[in-house]
TORMIGU-824718 format. One record per residue (C-alpha): residue in one letter; residue number from 1; x, y, z. Coordinates in nm, 3 decimals. Layout:
<rest=A nr=NUM c1=X c2=Y c3=Z>
...
END
This chain:
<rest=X nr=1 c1=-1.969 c2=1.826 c3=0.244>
<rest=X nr=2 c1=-1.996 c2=1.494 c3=0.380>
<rest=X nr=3 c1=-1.699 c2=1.350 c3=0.510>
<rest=X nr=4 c1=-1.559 c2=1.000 c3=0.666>
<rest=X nr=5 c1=-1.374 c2=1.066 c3=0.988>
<rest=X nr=6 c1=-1.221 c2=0.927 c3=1.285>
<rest=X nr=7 c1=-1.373 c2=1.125 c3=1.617>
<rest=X nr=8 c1=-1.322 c2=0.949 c3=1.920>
<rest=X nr=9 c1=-1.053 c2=0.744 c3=2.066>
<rest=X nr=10 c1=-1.250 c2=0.407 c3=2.015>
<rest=X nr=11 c1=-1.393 c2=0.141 c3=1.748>
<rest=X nr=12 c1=-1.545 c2=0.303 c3=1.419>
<rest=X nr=13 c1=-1.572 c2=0.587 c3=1.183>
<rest=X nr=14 c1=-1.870 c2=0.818 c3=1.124>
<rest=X nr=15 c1=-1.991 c2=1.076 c3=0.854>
<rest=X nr=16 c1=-1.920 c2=1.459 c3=0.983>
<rest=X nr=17 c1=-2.069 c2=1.710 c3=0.774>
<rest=X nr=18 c1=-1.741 c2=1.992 c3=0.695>
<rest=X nr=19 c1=-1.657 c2=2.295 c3=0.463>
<rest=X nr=20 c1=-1.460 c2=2.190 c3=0.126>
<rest=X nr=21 c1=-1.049 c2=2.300 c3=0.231>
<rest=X nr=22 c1=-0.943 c2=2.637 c3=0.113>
<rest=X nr=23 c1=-0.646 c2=2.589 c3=-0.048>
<rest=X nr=24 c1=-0.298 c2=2.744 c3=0.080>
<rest=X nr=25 c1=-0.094 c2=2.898 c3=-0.169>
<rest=X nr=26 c1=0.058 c2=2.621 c3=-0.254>
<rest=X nr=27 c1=-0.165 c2=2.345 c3=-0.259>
<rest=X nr=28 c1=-0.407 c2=2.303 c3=-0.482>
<rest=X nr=29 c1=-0.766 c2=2.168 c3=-0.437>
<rest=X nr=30 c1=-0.911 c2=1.851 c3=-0.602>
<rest=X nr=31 c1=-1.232 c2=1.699 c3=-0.648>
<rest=X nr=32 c1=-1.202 c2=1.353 c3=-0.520>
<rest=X nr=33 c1=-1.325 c2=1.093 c3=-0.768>
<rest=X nr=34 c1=-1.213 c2=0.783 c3=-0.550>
<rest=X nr=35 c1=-1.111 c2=0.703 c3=-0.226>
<rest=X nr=36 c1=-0.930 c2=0.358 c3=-0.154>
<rest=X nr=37 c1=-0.956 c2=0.206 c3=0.251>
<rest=X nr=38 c1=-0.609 c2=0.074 c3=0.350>
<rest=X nr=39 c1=-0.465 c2=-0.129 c3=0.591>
<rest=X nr=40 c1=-0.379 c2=0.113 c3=0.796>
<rest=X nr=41 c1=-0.747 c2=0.279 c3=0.772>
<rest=X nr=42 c1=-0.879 c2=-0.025 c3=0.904>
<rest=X nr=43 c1=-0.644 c2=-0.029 c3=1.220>
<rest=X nr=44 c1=-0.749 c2=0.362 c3=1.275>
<rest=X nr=45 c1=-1.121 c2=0.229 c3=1.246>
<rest=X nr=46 c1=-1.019 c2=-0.074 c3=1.502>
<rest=X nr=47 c1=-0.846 c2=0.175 c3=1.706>
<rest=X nr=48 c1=-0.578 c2=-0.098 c3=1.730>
<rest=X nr=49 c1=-0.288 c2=0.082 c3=1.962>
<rest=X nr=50 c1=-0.060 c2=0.289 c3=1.828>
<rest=X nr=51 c1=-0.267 c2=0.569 c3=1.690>
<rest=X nr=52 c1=-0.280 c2=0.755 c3=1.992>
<rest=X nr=53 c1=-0.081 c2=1.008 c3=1.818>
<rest=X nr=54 c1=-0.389 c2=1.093 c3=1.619>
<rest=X nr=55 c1=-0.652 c2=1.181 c3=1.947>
<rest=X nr=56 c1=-0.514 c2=1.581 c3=1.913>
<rest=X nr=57 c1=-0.610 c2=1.628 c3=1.528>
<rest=X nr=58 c1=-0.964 c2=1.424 c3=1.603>
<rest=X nr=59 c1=-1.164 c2=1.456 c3=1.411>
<rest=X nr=60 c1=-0.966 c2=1.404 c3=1.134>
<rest=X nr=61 c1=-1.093 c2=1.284 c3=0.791>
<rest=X nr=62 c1=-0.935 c2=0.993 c3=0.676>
<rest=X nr=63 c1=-0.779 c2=0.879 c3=0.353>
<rest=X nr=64 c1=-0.450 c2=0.893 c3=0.175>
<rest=X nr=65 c1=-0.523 c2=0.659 c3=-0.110>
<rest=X nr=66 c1=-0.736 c2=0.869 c3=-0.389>
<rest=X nr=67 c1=-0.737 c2=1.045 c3=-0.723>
<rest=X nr=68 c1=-0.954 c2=1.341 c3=-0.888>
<rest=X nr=69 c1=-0.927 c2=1.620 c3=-1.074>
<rest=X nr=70 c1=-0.773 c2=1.942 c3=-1.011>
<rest=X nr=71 c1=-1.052 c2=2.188 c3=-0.976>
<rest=X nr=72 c1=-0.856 c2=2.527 c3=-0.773>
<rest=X nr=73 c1=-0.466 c2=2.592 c3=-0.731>
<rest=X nr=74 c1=-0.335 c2=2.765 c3=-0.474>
<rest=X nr=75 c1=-0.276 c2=3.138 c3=-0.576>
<rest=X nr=76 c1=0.162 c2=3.112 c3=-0.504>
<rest=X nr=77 c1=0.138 c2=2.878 c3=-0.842>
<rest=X nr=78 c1=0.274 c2=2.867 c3=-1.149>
<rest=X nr=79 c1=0.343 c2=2.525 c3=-1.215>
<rest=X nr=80 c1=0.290 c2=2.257 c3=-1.390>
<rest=X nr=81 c1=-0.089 c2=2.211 c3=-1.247>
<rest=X nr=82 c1=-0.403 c2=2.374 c3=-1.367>
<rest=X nr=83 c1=-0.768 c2=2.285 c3=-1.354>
<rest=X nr=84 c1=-0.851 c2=1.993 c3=-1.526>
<rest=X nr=85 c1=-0.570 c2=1.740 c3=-1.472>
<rest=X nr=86 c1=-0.616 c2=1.441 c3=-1.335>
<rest=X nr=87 c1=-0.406 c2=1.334 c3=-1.066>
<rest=X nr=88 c1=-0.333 c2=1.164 c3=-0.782>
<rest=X nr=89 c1=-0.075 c2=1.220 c3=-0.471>
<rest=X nr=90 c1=0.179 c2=1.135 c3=-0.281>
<rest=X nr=91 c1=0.089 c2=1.107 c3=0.170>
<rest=X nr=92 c1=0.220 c2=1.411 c3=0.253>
<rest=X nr=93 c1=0.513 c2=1.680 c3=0.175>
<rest=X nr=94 c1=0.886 c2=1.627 c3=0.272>
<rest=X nr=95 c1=1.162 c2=1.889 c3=0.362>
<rest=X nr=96 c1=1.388 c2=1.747 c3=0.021>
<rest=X nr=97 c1=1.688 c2=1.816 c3=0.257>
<rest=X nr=98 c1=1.738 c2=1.635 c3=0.473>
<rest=X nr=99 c1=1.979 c2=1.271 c3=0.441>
<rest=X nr=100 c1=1.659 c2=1.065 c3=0.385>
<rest=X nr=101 c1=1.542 c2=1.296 c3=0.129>
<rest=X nr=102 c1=1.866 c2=1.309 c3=-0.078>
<rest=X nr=103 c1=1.914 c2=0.916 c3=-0.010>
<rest=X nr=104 c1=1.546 c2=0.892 c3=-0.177>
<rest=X nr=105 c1=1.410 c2=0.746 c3=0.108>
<rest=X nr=106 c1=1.184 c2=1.041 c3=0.145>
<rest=X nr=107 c1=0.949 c2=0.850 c3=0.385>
<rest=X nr=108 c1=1.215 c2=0.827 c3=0.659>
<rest=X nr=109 c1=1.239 c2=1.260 c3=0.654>
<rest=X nr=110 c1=1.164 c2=1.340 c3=1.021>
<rest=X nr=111 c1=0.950 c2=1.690 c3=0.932>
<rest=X nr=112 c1=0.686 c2=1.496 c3=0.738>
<rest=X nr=113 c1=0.464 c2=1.447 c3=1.054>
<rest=X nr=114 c1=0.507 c2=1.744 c3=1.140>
<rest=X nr=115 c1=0.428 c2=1.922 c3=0.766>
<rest=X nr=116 c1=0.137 c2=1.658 c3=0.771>
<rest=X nr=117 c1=0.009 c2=1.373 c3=0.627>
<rest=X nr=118 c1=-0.299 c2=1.322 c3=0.449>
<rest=X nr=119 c1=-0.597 c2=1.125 c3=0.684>
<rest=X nr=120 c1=-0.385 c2=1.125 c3=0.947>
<rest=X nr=121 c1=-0.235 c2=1.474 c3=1.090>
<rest=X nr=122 c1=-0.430 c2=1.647 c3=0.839>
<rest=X nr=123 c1=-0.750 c2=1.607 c3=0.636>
<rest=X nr=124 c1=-0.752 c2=1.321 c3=0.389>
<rest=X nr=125 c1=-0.982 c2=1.246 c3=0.090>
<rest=X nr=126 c1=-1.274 c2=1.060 c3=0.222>
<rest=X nr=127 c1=-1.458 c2=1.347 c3=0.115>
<rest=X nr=128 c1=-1.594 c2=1.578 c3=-0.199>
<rest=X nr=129 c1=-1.265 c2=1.756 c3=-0.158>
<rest=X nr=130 c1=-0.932 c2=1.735 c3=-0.048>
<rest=X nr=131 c1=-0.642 c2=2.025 c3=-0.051>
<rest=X nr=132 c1=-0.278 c2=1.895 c3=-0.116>
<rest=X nr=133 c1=0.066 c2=2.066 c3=-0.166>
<rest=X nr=134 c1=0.127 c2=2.096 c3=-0.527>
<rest=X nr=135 c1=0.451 c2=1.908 c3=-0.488>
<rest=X nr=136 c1=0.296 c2=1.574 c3=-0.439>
<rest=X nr=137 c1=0.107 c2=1.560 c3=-0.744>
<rest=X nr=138 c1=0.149 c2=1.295 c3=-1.002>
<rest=X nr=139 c1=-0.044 c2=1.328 c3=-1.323>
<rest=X nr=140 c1=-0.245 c2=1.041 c3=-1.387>
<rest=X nr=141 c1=-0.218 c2=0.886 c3=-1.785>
<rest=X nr=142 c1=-0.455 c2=0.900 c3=-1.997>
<rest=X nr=143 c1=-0.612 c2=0.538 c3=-2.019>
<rest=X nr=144 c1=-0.595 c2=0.490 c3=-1.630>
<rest=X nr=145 c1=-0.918 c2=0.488 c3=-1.462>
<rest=X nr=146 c1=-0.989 c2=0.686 c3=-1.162>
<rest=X nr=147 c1=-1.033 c2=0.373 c3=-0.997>
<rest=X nr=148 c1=-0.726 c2=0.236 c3=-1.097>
<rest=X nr=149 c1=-0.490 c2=0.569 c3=-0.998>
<rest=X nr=150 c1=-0.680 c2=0.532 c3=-0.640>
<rest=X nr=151 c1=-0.450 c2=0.250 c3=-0.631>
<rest=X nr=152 c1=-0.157 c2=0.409 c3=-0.706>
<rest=X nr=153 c1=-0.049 c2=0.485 c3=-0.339>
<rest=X nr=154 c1=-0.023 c2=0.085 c3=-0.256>
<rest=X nr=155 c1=0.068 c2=-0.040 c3=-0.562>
<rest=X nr=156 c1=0.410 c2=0.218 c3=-0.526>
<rest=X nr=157 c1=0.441 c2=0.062 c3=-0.168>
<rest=X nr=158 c1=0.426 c2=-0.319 c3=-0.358>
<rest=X nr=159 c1=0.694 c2=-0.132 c3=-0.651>
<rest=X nr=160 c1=0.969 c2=-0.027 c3=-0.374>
<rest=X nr=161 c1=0.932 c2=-0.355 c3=-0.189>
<rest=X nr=162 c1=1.029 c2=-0.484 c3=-0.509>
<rest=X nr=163 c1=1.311 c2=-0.239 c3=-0.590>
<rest=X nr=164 c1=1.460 c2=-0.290 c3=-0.218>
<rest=X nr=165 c1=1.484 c2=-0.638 c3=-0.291>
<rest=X nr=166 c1=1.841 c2=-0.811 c3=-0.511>
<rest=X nr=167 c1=1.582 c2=-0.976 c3=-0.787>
<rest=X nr=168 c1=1.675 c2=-1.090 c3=-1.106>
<rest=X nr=169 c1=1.450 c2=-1.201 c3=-1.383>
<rest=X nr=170 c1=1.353 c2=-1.560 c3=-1.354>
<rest=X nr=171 c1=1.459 c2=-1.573 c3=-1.009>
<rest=X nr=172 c1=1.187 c2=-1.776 c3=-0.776>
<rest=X nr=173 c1=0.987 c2=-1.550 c3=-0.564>
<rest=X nr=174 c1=0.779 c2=-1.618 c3=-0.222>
<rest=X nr=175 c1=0.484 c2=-1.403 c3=-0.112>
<rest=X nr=176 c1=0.339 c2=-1.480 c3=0.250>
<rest=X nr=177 c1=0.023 c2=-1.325 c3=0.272>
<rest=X nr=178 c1=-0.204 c2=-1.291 c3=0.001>
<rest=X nr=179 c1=-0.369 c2=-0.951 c3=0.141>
<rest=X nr=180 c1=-0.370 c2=-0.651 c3=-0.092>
<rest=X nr=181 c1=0.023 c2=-0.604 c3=-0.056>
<rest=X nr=182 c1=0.087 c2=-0.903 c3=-0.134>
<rest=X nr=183 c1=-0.105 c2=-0.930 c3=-0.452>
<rest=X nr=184 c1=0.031 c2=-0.605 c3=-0.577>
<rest=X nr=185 c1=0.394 c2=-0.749 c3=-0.466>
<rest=X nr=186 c1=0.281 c2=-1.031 c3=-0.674>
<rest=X nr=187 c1=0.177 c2=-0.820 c3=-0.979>
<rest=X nr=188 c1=0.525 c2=-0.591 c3=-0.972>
<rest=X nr=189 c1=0.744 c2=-0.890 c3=-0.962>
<rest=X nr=190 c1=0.574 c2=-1.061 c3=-1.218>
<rest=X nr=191 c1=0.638 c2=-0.710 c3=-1.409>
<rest=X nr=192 c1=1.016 c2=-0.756 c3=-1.342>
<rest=X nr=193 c1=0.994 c2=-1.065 c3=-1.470>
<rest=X nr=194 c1=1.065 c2=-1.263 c3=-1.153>
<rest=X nr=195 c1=0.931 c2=-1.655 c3=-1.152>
<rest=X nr=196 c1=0.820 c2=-1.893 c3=-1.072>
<rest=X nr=197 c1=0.635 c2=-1.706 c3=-0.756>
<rest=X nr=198 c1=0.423 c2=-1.864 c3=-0.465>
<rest=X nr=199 c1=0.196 c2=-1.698 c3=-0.335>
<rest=X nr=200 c1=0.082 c2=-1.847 c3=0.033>
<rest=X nr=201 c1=-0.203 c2=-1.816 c3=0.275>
<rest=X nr=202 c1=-0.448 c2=-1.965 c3=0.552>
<rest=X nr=203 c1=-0.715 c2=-2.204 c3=0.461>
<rest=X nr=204 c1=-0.920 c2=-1.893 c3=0.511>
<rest=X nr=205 c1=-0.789 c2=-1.705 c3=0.234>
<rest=X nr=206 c1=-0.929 c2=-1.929 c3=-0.014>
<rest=X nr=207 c1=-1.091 c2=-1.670 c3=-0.218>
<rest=X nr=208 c1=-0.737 c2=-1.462 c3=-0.236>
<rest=X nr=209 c1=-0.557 c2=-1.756 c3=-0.334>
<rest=X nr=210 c1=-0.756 c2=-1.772 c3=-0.620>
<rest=X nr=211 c1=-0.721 c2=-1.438 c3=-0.730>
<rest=X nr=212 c1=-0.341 c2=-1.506 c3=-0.684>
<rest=X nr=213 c1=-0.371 c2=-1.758 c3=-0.902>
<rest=X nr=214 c1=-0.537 c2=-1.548 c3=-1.180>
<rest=X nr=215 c1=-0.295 c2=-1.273 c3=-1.151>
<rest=X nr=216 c1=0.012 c2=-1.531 c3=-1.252>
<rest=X nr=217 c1=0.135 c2=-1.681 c3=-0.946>
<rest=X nr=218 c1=0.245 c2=-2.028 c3=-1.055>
<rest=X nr=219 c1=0.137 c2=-2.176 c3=-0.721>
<rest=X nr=220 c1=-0.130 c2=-2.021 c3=-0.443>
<rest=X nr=221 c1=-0.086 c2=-2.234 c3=-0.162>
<rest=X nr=222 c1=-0.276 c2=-2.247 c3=0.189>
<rest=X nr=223 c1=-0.281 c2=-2.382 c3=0.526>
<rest=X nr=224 c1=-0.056 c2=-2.660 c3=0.536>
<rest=X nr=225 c1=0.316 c2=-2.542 c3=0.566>
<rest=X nr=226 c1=0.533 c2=-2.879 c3=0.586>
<rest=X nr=227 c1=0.320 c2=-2.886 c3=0.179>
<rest=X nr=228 c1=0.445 c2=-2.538 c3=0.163>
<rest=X nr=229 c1=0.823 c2=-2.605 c3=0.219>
<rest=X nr=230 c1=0.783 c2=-2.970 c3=0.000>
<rest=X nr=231 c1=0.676 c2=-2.779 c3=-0.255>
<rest=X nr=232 c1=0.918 c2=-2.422 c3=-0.271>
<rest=X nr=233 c1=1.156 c2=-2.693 c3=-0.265>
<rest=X nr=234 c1=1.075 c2=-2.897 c3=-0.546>
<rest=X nr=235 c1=1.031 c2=-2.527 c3=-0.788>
<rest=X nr=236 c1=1.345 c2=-2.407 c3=-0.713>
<rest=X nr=237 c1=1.552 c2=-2.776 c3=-0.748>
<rest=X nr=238 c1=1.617 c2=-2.791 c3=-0.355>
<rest=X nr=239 c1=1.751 c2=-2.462 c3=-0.268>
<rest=X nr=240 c1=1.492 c2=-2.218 c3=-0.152>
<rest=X nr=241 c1=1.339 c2=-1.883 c3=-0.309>
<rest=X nr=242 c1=1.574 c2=-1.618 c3=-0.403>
<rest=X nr=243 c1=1.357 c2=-1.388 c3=-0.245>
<rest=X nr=244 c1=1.056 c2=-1.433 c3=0.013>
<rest=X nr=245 c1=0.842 c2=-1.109 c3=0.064>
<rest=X nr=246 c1=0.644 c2=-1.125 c3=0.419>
<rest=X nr=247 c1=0.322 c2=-0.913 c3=0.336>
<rest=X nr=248 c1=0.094 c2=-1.073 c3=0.633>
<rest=X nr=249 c1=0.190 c2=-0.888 c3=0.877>
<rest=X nr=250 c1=0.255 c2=-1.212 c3=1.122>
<rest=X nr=251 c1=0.548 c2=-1.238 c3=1.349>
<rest=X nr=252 c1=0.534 c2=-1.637 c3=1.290>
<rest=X nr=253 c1=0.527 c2=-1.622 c3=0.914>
<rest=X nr=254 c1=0.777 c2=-1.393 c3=0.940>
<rest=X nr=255 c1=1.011 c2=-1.613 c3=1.135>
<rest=X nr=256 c1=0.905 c2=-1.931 c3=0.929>
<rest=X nr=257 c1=0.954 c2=-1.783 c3=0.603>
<rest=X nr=258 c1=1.337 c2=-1.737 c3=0.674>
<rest=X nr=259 c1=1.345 c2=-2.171 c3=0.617>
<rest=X nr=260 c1=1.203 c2=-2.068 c3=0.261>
<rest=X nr=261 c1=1.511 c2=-1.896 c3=0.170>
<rest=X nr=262 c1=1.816 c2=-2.031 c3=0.013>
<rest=X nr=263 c1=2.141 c2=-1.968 c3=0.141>
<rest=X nr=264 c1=2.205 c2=-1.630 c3=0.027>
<rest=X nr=265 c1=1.838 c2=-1.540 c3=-0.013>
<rest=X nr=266 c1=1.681 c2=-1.261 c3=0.095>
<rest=X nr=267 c1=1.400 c2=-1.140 c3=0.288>
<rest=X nr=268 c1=1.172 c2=-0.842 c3=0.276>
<rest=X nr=269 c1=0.933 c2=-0.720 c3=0.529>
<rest=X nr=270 c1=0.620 c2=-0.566 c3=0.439>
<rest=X nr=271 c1=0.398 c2=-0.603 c3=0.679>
<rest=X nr=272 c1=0.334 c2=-0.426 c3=1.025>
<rest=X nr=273 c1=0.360 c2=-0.625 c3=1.282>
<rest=X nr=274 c1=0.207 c2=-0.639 c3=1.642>
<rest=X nr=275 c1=0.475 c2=-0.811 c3=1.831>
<rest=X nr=276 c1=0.893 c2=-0.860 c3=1.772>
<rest=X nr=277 c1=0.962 c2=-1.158 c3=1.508>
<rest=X nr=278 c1=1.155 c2=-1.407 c3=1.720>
<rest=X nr=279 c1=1.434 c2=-1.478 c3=1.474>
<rest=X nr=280 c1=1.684 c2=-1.809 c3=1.467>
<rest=X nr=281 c1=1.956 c2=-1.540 c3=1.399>
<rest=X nr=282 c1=2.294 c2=-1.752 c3=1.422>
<rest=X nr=283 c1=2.141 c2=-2.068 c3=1.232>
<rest=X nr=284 c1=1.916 c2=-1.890 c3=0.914>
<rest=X nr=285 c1=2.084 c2=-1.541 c3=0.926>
<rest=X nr=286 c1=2.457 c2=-1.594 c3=0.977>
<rest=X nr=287 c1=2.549 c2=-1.926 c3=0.861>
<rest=X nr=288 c1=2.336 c2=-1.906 c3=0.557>
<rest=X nr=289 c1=2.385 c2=-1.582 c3=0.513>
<rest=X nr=290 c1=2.051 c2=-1.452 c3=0.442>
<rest=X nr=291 c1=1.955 c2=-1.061 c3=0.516>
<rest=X nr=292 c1=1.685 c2=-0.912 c3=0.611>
<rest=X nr=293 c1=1.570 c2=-0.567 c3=0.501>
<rest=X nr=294 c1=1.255 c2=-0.365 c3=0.597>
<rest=X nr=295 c1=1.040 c2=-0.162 c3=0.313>
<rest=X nr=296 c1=0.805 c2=0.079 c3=0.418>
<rest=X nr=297 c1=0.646 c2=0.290 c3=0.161>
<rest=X nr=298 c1=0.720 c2=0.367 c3=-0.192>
<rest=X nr=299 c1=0.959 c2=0.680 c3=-0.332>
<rest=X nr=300 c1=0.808 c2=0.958 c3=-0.536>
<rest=X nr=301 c1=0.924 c2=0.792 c3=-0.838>
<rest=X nr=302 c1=0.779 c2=0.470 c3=-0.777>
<rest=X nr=303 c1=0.428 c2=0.659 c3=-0.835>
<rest=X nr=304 c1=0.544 c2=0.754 c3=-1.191>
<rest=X nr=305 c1=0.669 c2=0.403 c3=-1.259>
<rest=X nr=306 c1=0.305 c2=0.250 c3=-1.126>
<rest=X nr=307 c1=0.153 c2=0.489 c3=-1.320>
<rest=X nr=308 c1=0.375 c2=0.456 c3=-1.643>
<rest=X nr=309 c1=0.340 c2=0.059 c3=-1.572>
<rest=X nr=310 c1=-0.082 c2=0.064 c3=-1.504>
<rest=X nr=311 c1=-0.111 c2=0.283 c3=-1.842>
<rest=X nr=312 c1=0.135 c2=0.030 c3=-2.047>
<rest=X nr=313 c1=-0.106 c2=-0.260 c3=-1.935>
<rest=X nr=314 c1=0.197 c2=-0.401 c3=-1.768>
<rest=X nr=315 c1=0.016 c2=-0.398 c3=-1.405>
<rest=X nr=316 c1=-0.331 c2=-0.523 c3=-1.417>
<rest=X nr=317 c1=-0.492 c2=-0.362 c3=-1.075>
<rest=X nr=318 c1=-0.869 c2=-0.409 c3=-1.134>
<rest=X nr=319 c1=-0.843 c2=-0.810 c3=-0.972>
<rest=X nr=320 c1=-0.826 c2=-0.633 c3=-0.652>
<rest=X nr=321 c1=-1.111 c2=-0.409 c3=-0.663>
<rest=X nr=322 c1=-1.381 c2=-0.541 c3=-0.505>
<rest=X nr=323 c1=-1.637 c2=-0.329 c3=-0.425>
<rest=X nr=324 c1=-1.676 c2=0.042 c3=-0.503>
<rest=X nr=325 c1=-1.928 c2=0.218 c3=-0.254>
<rest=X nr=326 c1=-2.109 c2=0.585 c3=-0.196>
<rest=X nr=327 c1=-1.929 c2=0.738 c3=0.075>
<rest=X nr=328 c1=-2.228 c2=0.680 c3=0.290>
<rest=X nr=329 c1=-2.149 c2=0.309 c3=0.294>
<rest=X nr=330 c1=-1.777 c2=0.366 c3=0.456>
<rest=X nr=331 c1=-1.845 c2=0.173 c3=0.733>
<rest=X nr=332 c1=-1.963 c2=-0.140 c3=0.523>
<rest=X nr=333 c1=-1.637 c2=-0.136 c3=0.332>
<rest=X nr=334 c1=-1.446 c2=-0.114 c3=0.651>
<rest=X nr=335 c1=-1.563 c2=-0.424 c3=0.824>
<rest=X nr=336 c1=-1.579 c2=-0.621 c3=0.485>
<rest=X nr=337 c1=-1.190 c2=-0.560 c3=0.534>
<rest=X nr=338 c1=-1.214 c2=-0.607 c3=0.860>
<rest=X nr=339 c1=-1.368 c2=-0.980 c3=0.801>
<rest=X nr=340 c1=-1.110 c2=-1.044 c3=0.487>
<rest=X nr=341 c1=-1.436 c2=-1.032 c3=0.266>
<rest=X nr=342 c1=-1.287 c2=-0.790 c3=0.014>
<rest=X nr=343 c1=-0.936 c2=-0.716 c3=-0.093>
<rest=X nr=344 c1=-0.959 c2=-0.314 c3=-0.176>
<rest=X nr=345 c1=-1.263 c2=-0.126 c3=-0.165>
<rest=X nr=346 c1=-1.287 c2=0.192 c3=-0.311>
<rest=X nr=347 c1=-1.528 c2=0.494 c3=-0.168>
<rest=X nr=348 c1=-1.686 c2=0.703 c3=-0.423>
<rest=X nr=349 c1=-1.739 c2=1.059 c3=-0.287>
<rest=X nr=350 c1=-2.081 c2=1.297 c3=-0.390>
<rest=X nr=351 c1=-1.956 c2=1.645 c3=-0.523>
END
């Protein structure tokens, strides 16, 4: 089968022709319906540093955001599973012992590099076919596309951003960065009921400030930030969002979005970031006392709630499709992330 995979140390992907996984006993084998590029794909496809981890599994076939249909299980099963179902997964397996695992911050466990995670140490689903542990299945409702539970994966990162953070309904929200994390922030708190939110960009994210705006954020602002601050101010009567969610991935919006806050307020990081945020820490941490708490990932139940949530027509995720290509165009969809031309582009593998 054909197959999108990182090779070499350096800029691109390519097509590699492989054999469909045989599954362990454990795993079961599904037939990939659709693939979604992340973030993180696009760094890989950069080769931006801090993938050197990855030269020793080369090639590896990427992808980690997907769904399809079961179409083998592993011969150790007796589960829930069988041929047929429609599902969608979870990155990779954990060791569900260690403290991370029984805090439910199952992405922290320190064996889940090691056991493997999907498009990274181990195949992912930029293919036909792709061969997962049984225990990271989620069954995908009936009334969610396949297009839509390729989603899942990011929109349960967006969820536990959401969770992490001490939101109320009708509390004012700020988003900074209006990338596909930051839309799908904007579409779980508006699912918790949080408002009015402001959603905030560059003058060259025109085209995802408009979507922003169509998705319910009461304001989608860009490029100007003394307009920015004027304007937070004047929706929340003078004293700052409850909560500001940096999804941009920028050191200075992460440092500037701090003034956003209200005394009290609190801020959630999102994004990855390619240098330290340089932080006033005594003036807008201390003596306002505002926190600061990372979120990386989302927990194995925020796929169920996404899921639940995307079925329930409580979470619209089809605004952020915006293209949906043969695998043979991967490289296309890459650089119209790479350019900010697209917000999520789905890959359609050929069984």
């Amino acid at each position: 089968m054909r197959a999108v995979a990182k090779s070499t140390p350096a800029f691109g992907i390519g097509l590699i022709d492989v054999d469909p996984p045989t599954p362990e006993p454990d795993e079961v084998l599904i037939r990939v319906e659709a693939a979604g590029i992340c973030g993180s794909d696009v760094h890989i496809y950069e080769w931006t540093p801090g993938y050197d981890f990855l030269i020793p599994h080369m090639p590896v076939v990427l992808g980690h955001e997907f769904s399809g249909e079961i179409v083998e299980v592993g011969r150790g099963l007796a589960g829930p599973f069988r041929p047929g179902d429609r599902v969608t997964s979870e990155t990779g397996r954990v060791c569900r012992r260690c403290l991370y695992c029984k805090r439910g911050q199952a992405i922290l466990c320190p064996r889940r590099t090691g056991y493997g995670r999907l498009g990274l140490e181990r195949r992912g689903a930029m293919a036909a076919y792709v061969a997962v542990p049984e225990e990271c299945l989620h069954r995908v409702p009936d009334g969610v596309s396949p297009e839509e539970a390729a989603m899942t994966e990011p929109a349960a990162v967006a969820l536990g951003a959401v969770e992490l953070a001490d939101l109320a309904p009708g509390e004012p929200v700020v988003i900074l960065g209006p990338g596909p994390i930051g839309l799908l922030v904007l579409a779980m708190c508006r699912a918790v009921g949080a408002g009015p939110i402001v959603v905030v960009g560059q003058e060259a994210d025109a085209r995802r400030l408009a979507t922003a705006r169509r998705m319910g954020a009461a304001e989608a602002l860009g490029g100007d930030w003394d307009a920015v601050t004027r304007r937070v101010s004047a929706l929340t009567d003078g004293l700052g969002a409850a909560v500001v969610f940096e999804a941009s991935g920028s050191p200075a919006a992460a440092a500037a979005g701090l003034t956003l806050l209200r005394k009290g307020g609190e801020m959630v990081l999102v994004g990855i970031y390619p240098e330290p945020v340089q932080v006033d820490a005594t003036r807008e941490v201390v003596r306002q006392m505002k926190s600061i708490r990372g979120s990386y990932g989302g927990s194995s139940l925020d796929f169920d709630r996404v899921l639940t949530l995307v079925a329930a027509k409580r979470v619209d995720l089809a605004p952020l499709i915006s293209e949906i290509l043969p695998l043979t165009e991967a490289a296309r969809g890459f650089e119209l992330l790479r350019r900010k031309e697209a917000f999520k582009v789905l890959l359609r593998p050929e069984s």
